[in-house]
N, C-alpha and C positions, 0 to 999 in steps of 0.2 A: 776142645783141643788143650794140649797140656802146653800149660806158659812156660816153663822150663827149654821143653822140643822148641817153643815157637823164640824167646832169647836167645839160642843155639840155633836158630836156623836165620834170624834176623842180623846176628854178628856176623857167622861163617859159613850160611849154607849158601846152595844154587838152586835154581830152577831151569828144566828146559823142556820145549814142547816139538815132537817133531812132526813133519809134514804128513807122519803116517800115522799118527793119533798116538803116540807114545810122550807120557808127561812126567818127568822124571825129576825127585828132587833128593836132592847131595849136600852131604855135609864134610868136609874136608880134615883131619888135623894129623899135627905133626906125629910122628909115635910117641914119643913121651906123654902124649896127651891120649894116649887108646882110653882109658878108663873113662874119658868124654863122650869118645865113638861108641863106645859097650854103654854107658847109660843109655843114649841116646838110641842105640839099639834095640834094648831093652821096653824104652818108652812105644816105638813105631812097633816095636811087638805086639803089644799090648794094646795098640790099635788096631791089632788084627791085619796088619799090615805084614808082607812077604818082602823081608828086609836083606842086604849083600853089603857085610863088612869086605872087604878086599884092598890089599895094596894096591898105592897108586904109583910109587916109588919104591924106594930102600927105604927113605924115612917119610914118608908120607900115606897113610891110613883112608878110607872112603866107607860111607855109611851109604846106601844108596837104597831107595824104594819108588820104585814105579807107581804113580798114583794121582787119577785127574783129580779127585777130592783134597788130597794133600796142597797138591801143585796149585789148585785155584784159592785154595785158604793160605797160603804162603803168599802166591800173588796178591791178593786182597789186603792181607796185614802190610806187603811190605810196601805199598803206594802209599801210606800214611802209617807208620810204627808210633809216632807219639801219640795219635788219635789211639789207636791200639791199645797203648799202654795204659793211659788215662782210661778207660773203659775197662779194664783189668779193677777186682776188689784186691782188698789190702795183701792178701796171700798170694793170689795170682800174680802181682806186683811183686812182691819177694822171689817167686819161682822163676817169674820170667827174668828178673836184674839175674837170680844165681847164674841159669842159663847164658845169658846175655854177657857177664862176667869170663863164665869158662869160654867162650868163643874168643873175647874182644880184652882178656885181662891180663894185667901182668902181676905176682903176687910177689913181692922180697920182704923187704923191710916198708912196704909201702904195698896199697892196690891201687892200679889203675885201669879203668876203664876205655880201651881210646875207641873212635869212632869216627866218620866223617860229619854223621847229623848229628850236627850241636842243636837243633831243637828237643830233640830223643834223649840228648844229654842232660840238656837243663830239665827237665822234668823228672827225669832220675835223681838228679840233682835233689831237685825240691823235695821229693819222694824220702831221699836219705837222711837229709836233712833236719826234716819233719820224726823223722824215726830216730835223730840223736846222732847220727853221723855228722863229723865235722868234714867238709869236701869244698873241694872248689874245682872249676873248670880251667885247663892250661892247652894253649895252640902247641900243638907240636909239629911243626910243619903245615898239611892241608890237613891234616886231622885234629881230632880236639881228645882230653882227655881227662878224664872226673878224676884227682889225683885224692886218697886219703891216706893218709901219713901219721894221725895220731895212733898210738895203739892204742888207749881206750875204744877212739872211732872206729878200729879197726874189729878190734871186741865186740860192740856192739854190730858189726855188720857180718860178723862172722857168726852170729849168733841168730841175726834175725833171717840170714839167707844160706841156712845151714845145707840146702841142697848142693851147692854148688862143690862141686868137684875139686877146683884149684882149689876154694877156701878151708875145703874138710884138711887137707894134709899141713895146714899152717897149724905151727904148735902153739897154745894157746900163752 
């Protein structure tokens, strides 16, 4: 499965199973964020999967594929995401933060990652860390979120998780 799809679906997707055996998973984003949905599209393409970009809203976009194989590996990853992660090699780890990133990120003069599992954070955390990023963890309300502020750190994460959609349009 591709770690990118599965950080994109871990931050902003859904899943749902109906009574009549239909297993459906969704990714959500605002429009300003299509170029998320169209990766993302792209990606379940190329799973051979039978995919439905469609409005949800005026400003709200939907990625959607019907799929019991999808819906039980989303299921599966998302009952423990950090076991997940930790079990991801050093690339797959980059792909999945980029993904996980454009779902759960905000980019200005700073990135931040927020989240509610601060355990999924700290090991990101550690992950980035490890790779030369300067970060730390801040509560923002019930959620938590990985804040990095330096631009070098920002440099180096821009570089090492260059998939990532929000991070490509940040000028260097």
């Amino acid at each position: 499965m591709n770690a990118y799809l599965i950080g994109l679906l871990i931050g902003d997707g859904s899943r749902y199973s109906s009574k009549n055996g239909r297993y459906m998973v969704w990714l959500d984003q605002n429009i300003r964020n299509i170029k998320i949905l169209e990766k993302a599209k792209a990606i379940l393409e190329k799973l051979g999967l039978n995919v439905f970009l469609y409005s949800v809203s005026n400003n709200k976009k939907r990625v959607l594929v019907y799929s019991k194989k999808l819906f039980l590996y989303f299921n599966k990853v998302a009952e423990n995401p950090t076991n997940f992660f930790i079990s991801l090699s050093e690339n797959e780890k980059k792909e999945f933060i980029a993904g996980f990133l454009d779902a759960e990120g905000t980019v200005t003069d700073r990135v931040v990652i927020y989240n509610s599992n601060k355990e999924l954070l700290e090991v990101i955390k550690t992950f980035l860390q490890n790779n030369g990023v300067s970060c730390n963890i801040y509560r923002f309300g019930k959620i938590y979120g990985i804040q990095i502020y330096k631009k070098s750190s920002i440099l180096i994460l821009k570089k090492m998780i260059r998939h990532s959609v929000k991070l490509s349009s940040l000028s260097s």
